[in-house]
C-alpha positions as CSV (number, residue, x, y, z in Angstrom):
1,X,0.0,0.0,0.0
2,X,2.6,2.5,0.7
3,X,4.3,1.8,-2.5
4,X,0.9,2.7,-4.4
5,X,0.9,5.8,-1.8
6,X,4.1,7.2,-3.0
7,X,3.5,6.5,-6.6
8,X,0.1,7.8,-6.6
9,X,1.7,11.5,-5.2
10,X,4.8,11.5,-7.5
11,X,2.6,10.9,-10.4
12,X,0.2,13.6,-9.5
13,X,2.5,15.7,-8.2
14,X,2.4,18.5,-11.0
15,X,-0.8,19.0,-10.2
16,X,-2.2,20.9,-7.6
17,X,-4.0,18.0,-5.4
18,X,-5.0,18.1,-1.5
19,X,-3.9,15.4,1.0
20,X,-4.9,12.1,-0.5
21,X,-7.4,9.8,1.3
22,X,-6.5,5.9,1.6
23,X,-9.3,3.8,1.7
24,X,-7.5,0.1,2.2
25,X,-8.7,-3.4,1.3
26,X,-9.4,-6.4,3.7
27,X,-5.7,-8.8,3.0
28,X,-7.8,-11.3,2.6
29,X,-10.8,-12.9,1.2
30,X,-11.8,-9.5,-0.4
31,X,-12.8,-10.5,-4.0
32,X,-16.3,-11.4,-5.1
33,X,-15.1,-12.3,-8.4
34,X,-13.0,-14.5,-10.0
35,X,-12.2,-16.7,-13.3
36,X,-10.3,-19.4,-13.4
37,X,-9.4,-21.9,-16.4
38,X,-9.7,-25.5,-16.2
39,X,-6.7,-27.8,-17.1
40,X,-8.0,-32.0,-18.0
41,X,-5.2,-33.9,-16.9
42,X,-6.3,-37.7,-17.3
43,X,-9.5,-38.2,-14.6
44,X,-8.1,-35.0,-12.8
45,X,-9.6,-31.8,-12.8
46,X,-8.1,-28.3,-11.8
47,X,-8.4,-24.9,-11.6
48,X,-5.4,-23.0,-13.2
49,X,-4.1,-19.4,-13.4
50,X,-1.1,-19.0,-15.6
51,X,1.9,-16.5,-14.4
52,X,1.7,-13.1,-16.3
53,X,5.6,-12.8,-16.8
54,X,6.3,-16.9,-17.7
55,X,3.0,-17.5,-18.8
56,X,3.1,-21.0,-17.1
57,X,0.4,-22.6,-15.5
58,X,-0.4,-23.8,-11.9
59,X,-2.8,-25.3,-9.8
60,X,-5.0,-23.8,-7.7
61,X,-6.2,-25.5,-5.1
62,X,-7.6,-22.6,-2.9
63,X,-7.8,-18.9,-3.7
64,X,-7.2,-16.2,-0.9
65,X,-7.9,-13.4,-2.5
66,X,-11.1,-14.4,-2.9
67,X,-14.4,-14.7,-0.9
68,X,-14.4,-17.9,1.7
69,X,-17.7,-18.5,-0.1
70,X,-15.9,-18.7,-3.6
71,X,-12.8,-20.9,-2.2
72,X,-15.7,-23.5,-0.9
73,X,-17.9,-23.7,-3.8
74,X,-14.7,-24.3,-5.9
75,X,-13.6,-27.3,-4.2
76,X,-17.6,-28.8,-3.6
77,X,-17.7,-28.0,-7.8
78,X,-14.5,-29.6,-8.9
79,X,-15.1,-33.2,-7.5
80,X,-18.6,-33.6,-8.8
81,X,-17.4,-32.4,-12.1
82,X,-14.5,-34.3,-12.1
83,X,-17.0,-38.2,-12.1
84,X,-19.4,-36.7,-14.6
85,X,-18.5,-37.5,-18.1
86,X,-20.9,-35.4,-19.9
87,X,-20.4,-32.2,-17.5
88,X,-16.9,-32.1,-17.6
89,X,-15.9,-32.7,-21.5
90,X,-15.0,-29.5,-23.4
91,X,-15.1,-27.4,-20.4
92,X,-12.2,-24.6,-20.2
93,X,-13.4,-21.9,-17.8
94,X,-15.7,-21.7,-15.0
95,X,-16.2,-17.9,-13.7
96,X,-17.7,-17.2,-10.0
97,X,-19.7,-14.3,-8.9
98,X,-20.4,-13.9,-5.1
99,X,-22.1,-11.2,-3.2
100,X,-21.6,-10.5,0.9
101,X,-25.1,-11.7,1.5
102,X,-23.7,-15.3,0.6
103,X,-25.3,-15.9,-2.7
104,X,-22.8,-17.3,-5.5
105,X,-23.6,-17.8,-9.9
106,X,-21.4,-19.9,-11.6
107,X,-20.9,-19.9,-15.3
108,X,-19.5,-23.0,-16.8
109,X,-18.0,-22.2,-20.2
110,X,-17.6,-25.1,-23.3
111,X,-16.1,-25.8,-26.4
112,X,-18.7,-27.6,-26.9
113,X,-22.9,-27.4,-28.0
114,X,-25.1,-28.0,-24.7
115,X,-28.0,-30.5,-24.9
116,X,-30.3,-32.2,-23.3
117,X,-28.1,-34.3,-21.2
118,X,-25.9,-32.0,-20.5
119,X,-28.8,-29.7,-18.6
120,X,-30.2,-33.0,-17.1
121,X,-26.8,-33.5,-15.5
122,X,-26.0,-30.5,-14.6
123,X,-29.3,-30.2,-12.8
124,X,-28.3,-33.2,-10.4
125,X,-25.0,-31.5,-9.9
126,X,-27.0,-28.1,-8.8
127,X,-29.0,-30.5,-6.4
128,X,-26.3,-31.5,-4.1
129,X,-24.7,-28.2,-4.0
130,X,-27.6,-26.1,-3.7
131,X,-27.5,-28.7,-0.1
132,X,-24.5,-26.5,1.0
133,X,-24.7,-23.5,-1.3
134,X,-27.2,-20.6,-2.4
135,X,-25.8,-21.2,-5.8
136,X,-26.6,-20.4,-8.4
137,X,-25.5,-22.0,-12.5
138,X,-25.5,-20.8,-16.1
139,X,-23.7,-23.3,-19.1
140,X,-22.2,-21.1,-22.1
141,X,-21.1,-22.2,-25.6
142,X,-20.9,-20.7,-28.7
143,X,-24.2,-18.8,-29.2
144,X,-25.6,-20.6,-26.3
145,X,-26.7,-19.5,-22.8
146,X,-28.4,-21.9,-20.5
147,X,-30.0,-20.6,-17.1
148,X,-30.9,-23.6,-14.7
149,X,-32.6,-21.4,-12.6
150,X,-31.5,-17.6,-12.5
151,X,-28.6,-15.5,-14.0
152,X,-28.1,-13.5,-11.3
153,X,-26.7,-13.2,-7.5
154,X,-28.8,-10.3,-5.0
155,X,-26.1,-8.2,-3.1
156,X,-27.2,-6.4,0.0
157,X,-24.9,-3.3,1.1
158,X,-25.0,-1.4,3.8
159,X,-23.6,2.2,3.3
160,X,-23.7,4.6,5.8
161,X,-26.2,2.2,8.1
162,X,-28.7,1.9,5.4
163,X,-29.1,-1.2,3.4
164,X,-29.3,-1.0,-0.3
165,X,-29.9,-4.1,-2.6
166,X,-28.3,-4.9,-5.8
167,X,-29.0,-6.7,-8.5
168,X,-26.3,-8.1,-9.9
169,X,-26.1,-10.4,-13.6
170,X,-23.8,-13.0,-14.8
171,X,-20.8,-11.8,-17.1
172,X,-22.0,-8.3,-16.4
173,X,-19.9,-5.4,-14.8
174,X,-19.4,-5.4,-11.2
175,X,-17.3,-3.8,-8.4
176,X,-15.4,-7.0,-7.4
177,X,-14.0,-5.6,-3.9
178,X,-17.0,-5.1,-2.2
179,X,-15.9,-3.4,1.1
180,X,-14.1,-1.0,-0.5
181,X,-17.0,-0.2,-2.9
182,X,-18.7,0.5,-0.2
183,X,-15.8,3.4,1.0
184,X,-16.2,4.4,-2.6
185,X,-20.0,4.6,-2.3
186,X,-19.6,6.7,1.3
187,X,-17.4,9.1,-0.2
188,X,-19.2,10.1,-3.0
189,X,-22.1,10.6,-0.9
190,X,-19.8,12.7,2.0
191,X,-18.7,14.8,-0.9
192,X,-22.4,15.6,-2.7
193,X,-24.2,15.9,1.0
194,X,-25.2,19.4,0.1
195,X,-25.3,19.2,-3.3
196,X,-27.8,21.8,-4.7
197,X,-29.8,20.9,-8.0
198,X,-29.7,17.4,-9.9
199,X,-26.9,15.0,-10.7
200,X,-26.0,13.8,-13.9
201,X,-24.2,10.2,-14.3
202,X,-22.0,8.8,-17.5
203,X,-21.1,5.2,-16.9
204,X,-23.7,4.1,-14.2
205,X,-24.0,0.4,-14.6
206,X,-26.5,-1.2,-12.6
207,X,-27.1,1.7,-10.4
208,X,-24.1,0.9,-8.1
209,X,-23.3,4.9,-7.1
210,X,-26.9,6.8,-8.8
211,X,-29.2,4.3,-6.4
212,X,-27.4,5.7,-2.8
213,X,-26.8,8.7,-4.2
214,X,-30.2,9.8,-5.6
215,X,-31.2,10.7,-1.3
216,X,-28.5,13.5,-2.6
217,X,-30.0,15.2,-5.3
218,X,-33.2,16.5,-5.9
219,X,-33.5,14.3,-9.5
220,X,-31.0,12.2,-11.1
221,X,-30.6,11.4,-14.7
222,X,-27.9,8.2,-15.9
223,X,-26.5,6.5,-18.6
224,X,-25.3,3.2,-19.5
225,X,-24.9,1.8,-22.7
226,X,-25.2,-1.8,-22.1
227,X,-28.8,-3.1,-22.1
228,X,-27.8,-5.9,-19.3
229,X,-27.0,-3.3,-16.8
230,X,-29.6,-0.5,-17.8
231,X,-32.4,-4.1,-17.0
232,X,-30.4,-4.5,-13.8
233,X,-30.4,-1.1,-12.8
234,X,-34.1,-0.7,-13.3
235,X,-34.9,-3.3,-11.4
236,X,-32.5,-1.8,-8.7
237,X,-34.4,1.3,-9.0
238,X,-37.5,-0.5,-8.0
239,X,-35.7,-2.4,-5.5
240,X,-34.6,0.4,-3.1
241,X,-37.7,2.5,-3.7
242,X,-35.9,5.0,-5.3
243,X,-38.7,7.6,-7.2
244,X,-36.2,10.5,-8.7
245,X,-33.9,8.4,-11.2
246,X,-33.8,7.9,-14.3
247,X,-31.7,5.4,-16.7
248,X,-31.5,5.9,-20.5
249,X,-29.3,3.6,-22.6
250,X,-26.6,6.1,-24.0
251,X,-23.3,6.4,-24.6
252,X,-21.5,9.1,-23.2
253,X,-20.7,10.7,-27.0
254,X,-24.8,10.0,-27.2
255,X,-25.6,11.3,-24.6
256,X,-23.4,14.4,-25.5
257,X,-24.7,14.6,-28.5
258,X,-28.4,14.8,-27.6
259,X,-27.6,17.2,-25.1
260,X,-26.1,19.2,-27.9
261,X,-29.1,18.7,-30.2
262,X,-27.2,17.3,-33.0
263,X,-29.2,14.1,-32.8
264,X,-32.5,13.0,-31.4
265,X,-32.6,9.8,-29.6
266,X,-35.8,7.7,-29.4
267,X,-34.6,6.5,-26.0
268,X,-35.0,9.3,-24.5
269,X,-39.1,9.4,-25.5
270,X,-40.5,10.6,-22.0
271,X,-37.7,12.4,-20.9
272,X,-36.6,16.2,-21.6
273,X,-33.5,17.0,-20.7
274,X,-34.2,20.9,-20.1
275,X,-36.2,19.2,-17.0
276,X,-33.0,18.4,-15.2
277,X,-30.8,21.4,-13.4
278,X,-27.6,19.1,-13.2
279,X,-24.9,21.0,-11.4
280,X,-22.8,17.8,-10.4
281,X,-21.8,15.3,-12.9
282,X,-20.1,11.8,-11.4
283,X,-18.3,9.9,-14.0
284,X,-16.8,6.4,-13.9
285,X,-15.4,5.6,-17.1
286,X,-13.9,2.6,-18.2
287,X,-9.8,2.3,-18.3
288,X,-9.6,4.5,-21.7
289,X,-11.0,7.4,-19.7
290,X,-13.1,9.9,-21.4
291,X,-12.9,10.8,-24.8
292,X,-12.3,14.5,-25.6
293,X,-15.7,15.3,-26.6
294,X,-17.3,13.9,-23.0
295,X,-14.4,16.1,-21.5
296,X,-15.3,18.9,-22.6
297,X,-19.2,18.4,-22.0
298,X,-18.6,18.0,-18.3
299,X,-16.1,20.9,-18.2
300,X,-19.3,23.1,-17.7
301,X,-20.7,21.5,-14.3
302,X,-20.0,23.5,-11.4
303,X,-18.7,20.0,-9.6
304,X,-17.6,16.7,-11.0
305,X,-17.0,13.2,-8.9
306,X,-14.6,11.2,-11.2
307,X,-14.1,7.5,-10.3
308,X,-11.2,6.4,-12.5
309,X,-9.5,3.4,-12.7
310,X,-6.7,4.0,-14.5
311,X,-4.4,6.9,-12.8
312,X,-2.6,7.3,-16.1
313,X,-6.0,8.6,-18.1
314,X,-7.5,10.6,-15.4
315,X,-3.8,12.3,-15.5
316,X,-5.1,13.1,-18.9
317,X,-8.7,13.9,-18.5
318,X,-7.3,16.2,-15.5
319,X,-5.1,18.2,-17.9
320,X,-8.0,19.6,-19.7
321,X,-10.6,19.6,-16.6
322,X,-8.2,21.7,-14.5
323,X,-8.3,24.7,-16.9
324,X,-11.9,24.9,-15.6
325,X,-12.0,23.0,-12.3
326,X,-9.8,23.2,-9.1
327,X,-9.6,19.6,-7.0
328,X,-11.1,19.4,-3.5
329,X,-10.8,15.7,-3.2
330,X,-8.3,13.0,-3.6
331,X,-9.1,9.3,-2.6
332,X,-7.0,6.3,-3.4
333,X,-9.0,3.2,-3.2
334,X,-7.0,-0.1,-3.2
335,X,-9.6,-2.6,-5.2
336,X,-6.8,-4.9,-5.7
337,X,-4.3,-5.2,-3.0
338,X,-0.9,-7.2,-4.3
339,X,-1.3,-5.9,-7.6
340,X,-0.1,-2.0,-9.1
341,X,-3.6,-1.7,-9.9
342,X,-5.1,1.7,-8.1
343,X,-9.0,3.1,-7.9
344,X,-8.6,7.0,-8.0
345,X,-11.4,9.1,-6.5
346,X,-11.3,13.2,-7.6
347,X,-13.8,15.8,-6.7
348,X,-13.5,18.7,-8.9
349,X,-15.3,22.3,-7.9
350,X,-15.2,24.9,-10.8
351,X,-12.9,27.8,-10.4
């Protein structure tokens, strides 16, 4: 941690920033996700990772990084897999998904068509573990997606000593460190406490930061251009008896665009955005950062909360935003402890 401290200030350290807040991860057990591939060796079975610099492979027999729920299902998984024929042949990965509240989906994924037999087995498998396990488990092939029962685990957070729930799907986007979401979450609602007017969010996902913050802001309006997590966000919405958001399917260049007038949108039939008196705009782009055009769009909001996880493109963004925008906030979040990787937080205030 004190490595990513120091680097984190020497590579910030032409601009102007205040005195960073550290927000650590548990050492252990602190991921909810995790993807492994699957080596066939004879009438063995393993889960292997392969070495980044060698590329070699190795077993993995338990995984501490991840939740104790994950490291338990893999083992339960792996021997009834390993004495069934027709649920073991052609597999190569299996992904996990766990929440806090103790649910887990697995996805099993082939090279190889899934029929009849294979569901029928997989079934029994899903049986005995569901004996142990809320568990939850979806086959994949090639143009195939097979549900045996759900596709989707239902976290519970509680931030700031109210609990939220969240929807959250199979092979879709989630925050995988989930305690130090929840620091992230608590932040960015410290930070907008008395925010005046209505908050605008690029990159919202299921709702993970808009559904707490909406008790912020008068009215909130979001984006997110992939229809999995716009459905899961809705139902979210409903979840958490939230009445003053709003989720449109949109790009950030769309959305920037529509806000411009240069193109009309039929998704946003129902909703005029000269309703909404957005003063704060909360961003959480993906690790390209924001492209020029989104940049400059959010250059005109009096503050901006940008979640970045990629210090080396919010340097970048920040060049531009600090001609307009002076930084009251500076948060390091450590999502992935043991690893360079950082989660920045920024609260800018225009000059």
């Amino acid at each position: 941690m004190e490595t990513k401290i120091s680097v984190l200030k020497e590579n910030f350290s032409q601009h102007p920033v205040p005195e960073l807040e550290v927000f650590a991860s548990l050492p252990l057990h602190y991921r909810l996700r995790a993807e492994f591939r699957l080596w066939h060796d004879g009438d063995d079975l393993h889960h292997v990772m392969f070495d980044q610099v060698t590329k070699q492979k190795y077993q993995v027999h338990n995984f501490p990084p991840a939740s104790q729920l994950i490291n338990d299902v893999m083992v339960e998984l792996l021997l009834l897999l390993k004495g069934n024929e027709t649920a073991r042949r052609k597999l190569f990965q299996i992904d996990y998904l766990a929440t806090l509240s103790e649910e887990v989906v697995v996805s099993l994924l082939y090279h190889k068509t899934l029929d009849d037999a294979w569901t029928e087995e997989m079934q029994k498998i899903l049986i005995t573990l569901r004996q142990k396990f809320q568990i939850d488990i979806i086959g994949r092939a090639k143009k195939q997606k097979i549900i045996l029962d759900k596709d989707y685990v239902t976290e519970e957070l509680t931030i700031k000593q109210r609990k939220f729930t969240f929807k959250q799907i199979e092979n879709s986007f989630t925050q995988p460190n989930a305690q130090v979401n929840i620091s992230m979450i608590e932040w960015a609602l410290d930070i907008t406490q008395n925010s005046q007017g209505d908050l605008l969010e690029l990159y919202c996902g299921s709702g993970n930061f808009s559904v707490p913050l909406a008790q912020n802001f008068e009215k909130v309006l979001a984006t997110e251009i992939s229809k999995t997590s716009v459905a899961a966000a809705q139902d979210n919405i409903v979840k958490n008896n939230i009445d003053n958001l709003k989720i449109i399917r949109m790009s950030s260049e769309e959305f920037v665009q529509a806000q411009q007038g240069l193109r009309e949108f039929r998704r946003l039939k129902g909703i005029n955005l000269a309703d909404y008196q957005c003063k704060t705009v909360l961003v959480d782009p993906p690790r390209s950062g924001l492209d020029e055009s989104t940049v400059n769009m959010i250059s005109q909001y009096e503050n901006i909360v940008y979640i970045s996880c990629n210090p080396d493109t919010l340097k970048l963004n920040l060049d531009t935003l600090l001609s307009t925008h002076t930084i009251s906030r500076f948060a390091l979040f450590d999502q992935f402890p043991y690893t360079h990787h950082v989660e920045c937080g920024v609260y800018l205030q225009k000059k």
